[in-house]
C-alpha positions as CSV (number, residue, x, y, z in Angstrom):
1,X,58.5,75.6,57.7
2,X,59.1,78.6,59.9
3,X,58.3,78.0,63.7
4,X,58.1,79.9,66.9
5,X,61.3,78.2,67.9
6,X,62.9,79.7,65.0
7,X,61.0,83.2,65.6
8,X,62.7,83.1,69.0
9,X,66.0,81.9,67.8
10,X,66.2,85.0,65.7
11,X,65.0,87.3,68.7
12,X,67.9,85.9,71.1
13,X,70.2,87.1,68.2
14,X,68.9,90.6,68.0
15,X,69.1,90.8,71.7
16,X,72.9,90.2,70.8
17,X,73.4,93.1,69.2
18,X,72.1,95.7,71.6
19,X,70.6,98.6,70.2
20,X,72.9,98.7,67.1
21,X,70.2,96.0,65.3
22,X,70.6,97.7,61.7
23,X,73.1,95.2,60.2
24,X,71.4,92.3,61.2
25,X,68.1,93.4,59.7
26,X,69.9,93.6,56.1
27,X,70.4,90.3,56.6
28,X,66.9,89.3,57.5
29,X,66.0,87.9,54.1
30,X,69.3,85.5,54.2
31,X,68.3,84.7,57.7
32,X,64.9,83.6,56.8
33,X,65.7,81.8,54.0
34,X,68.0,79.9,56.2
35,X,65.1,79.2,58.6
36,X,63.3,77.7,55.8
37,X,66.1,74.9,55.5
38,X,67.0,74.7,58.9
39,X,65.5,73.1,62.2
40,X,65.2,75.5,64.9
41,X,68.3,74.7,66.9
42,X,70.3,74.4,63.9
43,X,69.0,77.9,62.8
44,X,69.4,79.1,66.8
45,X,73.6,78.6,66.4
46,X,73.0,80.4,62.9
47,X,71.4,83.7,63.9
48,X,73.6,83.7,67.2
49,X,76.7,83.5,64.7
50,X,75.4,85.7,62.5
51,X,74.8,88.5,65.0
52,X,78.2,87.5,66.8
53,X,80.3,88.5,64.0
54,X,78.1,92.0,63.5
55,X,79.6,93.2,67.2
56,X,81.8,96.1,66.6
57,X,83.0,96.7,70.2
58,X,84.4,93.4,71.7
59,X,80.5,92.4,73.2
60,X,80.5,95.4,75.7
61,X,77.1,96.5,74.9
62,X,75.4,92.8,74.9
63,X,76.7,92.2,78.4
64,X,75.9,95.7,79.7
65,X,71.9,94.6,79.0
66,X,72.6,91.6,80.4
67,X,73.7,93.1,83.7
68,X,70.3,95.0,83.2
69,X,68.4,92.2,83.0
70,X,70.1,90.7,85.7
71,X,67.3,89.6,88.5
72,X,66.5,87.8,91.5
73,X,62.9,87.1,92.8
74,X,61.7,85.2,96.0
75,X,58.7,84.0,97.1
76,X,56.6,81.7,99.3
77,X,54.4,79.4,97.8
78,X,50.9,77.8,99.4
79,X,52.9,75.1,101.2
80,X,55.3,77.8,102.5
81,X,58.0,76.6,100.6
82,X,60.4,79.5,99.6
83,X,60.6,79.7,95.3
84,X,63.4,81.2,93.7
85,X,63.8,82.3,90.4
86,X,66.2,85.0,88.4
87,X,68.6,85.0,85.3
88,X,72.2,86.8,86.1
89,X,74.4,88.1,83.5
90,X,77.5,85.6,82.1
91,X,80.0,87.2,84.6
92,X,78.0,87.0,87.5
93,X,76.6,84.0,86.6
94,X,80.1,82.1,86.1
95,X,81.2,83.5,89.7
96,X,77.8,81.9,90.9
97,X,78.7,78.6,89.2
98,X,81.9,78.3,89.8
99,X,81.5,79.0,94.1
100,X,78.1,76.9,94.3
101,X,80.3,73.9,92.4
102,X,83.4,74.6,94.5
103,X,80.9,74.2,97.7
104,X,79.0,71.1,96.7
105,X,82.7,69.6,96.2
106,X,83.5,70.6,99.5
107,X,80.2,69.3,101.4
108,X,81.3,66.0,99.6
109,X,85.0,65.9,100.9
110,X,83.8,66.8,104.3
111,X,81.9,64.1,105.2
112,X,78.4,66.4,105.2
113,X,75.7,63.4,105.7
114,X,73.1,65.6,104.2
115,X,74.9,65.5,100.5
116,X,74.9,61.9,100.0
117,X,71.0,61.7,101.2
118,X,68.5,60.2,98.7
119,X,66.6,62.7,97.6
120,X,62.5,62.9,96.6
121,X,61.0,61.7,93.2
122,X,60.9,63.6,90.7
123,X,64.1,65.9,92.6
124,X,67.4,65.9,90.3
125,X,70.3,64.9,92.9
126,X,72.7,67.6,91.5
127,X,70.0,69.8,92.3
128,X,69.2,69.5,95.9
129,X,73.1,69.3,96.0
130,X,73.3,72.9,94.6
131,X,70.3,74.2,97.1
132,X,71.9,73.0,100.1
133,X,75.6,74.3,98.9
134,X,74.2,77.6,98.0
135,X,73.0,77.7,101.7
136,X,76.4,77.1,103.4
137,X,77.6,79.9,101.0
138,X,74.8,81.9,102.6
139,X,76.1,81.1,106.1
140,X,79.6,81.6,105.8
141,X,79.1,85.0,103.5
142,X,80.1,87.5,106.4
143,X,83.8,86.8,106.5
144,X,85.8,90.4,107.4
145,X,88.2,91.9,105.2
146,X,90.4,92.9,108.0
147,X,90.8,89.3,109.5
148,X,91.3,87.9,106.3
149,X,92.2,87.9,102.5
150,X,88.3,88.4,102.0
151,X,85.7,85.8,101.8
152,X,87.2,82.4,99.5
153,X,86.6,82.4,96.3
154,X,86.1,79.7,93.3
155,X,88.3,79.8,90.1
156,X,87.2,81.2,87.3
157,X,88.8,79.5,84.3
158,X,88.4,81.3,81.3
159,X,89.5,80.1,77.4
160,X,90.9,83.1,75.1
161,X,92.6,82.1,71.7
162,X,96.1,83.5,71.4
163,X,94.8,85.8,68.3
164,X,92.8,87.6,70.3
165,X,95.1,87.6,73.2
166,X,97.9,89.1,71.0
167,X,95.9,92.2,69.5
168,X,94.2,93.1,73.0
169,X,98.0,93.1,74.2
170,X,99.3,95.2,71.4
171,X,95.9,97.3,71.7
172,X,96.7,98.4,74.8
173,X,100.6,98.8,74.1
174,X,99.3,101.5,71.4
175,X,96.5,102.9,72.8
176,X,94.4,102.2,69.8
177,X,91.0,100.2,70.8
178,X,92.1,97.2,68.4
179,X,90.6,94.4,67.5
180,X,87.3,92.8,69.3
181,X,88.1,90.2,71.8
182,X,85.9,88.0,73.9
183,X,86.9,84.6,76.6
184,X,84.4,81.9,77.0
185,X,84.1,80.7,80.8
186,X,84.2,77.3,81.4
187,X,80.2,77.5,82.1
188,X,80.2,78.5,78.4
189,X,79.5,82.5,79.1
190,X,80.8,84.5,76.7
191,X,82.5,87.8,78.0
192,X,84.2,90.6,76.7
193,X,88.4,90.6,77.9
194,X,88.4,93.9,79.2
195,X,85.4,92.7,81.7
196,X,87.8,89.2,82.2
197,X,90.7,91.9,83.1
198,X,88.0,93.4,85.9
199,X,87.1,90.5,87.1
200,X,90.6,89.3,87.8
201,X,91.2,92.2,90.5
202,X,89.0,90.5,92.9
203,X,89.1,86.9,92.1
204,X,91.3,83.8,91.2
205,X,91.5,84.2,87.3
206,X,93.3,81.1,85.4
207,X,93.3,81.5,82.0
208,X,93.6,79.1,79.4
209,X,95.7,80.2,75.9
210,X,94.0,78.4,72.9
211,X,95.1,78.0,69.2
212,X,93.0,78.7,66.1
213,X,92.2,75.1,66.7
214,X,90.9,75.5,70.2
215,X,94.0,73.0,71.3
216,X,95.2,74.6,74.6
217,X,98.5,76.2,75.0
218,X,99.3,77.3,78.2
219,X,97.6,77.7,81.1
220,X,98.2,80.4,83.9
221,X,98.1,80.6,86.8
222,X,95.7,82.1,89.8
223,X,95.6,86.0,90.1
224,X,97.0,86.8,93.7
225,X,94.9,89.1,95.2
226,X,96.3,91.4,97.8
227,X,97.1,90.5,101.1
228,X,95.4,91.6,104.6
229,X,98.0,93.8,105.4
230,X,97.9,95.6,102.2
231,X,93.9,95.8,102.2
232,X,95.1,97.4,106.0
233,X,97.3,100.0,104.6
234,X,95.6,101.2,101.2
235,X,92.7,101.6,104.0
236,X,94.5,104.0,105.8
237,X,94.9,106.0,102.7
238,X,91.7,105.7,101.5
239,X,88.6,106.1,103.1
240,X,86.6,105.8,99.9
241,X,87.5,105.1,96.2
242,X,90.3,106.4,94.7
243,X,88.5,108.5,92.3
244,X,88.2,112.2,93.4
245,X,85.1,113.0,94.9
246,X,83.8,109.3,94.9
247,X,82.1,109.0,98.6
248,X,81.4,105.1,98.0
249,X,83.4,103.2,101.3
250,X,86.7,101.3,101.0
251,X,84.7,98.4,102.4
252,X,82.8,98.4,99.1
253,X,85.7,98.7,96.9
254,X,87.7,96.3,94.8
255,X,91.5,96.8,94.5
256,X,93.0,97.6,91.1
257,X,95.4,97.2,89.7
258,X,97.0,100.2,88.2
259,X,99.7,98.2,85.8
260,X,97.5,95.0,84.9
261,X,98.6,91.9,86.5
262,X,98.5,89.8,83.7
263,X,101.1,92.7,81.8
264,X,103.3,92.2,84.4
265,X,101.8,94.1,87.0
266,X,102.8,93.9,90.8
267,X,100.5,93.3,94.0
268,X,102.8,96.3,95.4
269,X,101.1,99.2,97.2
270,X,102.3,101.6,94.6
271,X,100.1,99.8,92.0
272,X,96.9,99.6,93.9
273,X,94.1,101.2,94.3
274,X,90.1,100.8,95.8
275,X,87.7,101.5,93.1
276,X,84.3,101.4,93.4
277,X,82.0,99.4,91.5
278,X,81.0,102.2,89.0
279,X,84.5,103.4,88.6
280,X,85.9,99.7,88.4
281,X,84.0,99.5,85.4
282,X,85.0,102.8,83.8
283,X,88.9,102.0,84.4
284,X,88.5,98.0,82.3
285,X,85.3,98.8,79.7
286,X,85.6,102.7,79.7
287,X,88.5,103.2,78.5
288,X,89.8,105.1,81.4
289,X,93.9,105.5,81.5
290,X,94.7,105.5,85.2
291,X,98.3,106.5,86.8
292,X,99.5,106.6,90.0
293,X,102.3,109.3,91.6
294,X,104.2,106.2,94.4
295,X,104.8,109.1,96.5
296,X,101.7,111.0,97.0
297,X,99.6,108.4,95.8
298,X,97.9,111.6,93.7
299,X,95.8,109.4,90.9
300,X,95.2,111.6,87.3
301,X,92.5,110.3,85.3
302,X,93.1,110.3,81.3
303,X,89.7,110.2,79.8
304,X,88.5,108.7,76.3
């Protein structure tokens, strides 16, 4: 029989697709057929499948809802007890992961008493562990950019299989869109490799080459971010994002770079550049073409 759980496996699977549902309601009979054979979590991995293979444009649309859906919401309850609860989008939410598991690591190393205490009933150790490491991120979240690199920041190990590694490379060699391509995280998110690419201009990326059989090849290593003295000088020429008539601050900015590390790139000043949130996004999932004059540092803007 067809249950809710399988009524709300096939809803997380439209929510896939975005707004472009069509295909995936010509495939409704199939699907409910299926349902009728299946048990709901068996059917869950079957829709999600199903609708995974109907994206057309490499998962760009799925996580832009995400990042719409994206929430945070606090409150005190009767006891005075603060409550948290949200959802973030699967790059956000593998940046959260990866800093809150990088701090309760720390806590342990250092000695922190408050780590190894026993927790109440009915409290999940790993989870008062993650409450109290989310705090000390908290506290130690106002680090400058001039005195240092910028705050520290976890790894973010990512898993892309060499096919899809291959034609995103020879996509952007041409200047054709290519094939499709998404990286899992190592929290299991799913995102799209130009937002992987974006990602890697403001934090240690290490990814992790995979065969058609998921065996890993090769495995990179850490994006180098730019140093203090660099984030010093492209300051100096830019008091706001590099995009021409952008008034967003160079304090909000993440450098780019204009050659992609990962294609060889170099953390030079002649291949830098602040962008602003907005803009960072336009330059890795819109397609923007971005080049760089080393003299003038004059930036032209080639448009989809």
């Amino acid at each position: 029989d067809i249950s809710v759980a399988h009524i709300d496996g096939l809803t997380r699977a439209f929510k896939i697709l975005g707004d472009d549902k069509a295909a995936l309601i010509e495939r409704l009979p199939s699907l409910i057929d299926a349902a009728s054979h299946m048990n709901a979590d068996d059917f869950d991995r079957h829709a999600k499948d199903t609708a995974k293979a109907l994206v057309t444009d490499g998962g760009l649309s799925r996580l832009e809802q995400q990042r719409r859906e994206t929430h945070f919401k606090m409150w005190n309850d009767l006891d005075g007890n603060l409550q948290v609860r949200g959802q973030f989008d699967p790059e956000r939410g593998a940046i959260f992961q990866n800093l809150v598991s990088q701090r309760v690591e720390a806590m342990f190393h250092s000695g922190d008493l408050d780590i190894r205490l026993d927790v109440a009933p009915g409290i999940e150790p790993n989870h008062h562990r993650n409450a109290l490491a989310l705090l000390e991120l908290i506290r130690g979240a106002g680090t400058s950019v001039i005195t240092s690199d910028r705050p520290v920041r976890a790894e973010l190990v990512v898993h892309v299989d060499l096919e899809t590694l291959q034609n995103r490379i020879r996509s952007h060699e041409t200047n054709t869109h290519g094939a499709p391509g998404v990286c899992r995280t190592s929290f299991g998110g799913e995102l799209p490799i130009e937002t992987m690419r974006r990602i890697a201009c403001d934090a240690d990326i290490i990814p992790v080459v995979l065969d058609g059989r998921s065996v890993p090849l090769d495995v990179g290593r850490a994006k180098r971010l730019a140093t203090a003295q660099q984030r010093r000088a492209l300051e100096s020429a830019h008091e706001t994002c590099a995009i021409e008539a952008c008034l967003v601050a160079y304090h909000h900015c993440s450098i780019h770079h204009i050659e992609y590390w990962e294609n060889g790139g170099s953390t030079d000043l002649n291949n830098m550049i602040p962008l602003c949130s907005k803009h960072h996004h336009k330059a890795h999932e819109g397609g923007w073409k971005l080049s760089l004059n080393p003299d003038t540092r004059e930036l032209t803007v080639d448009y989809p």
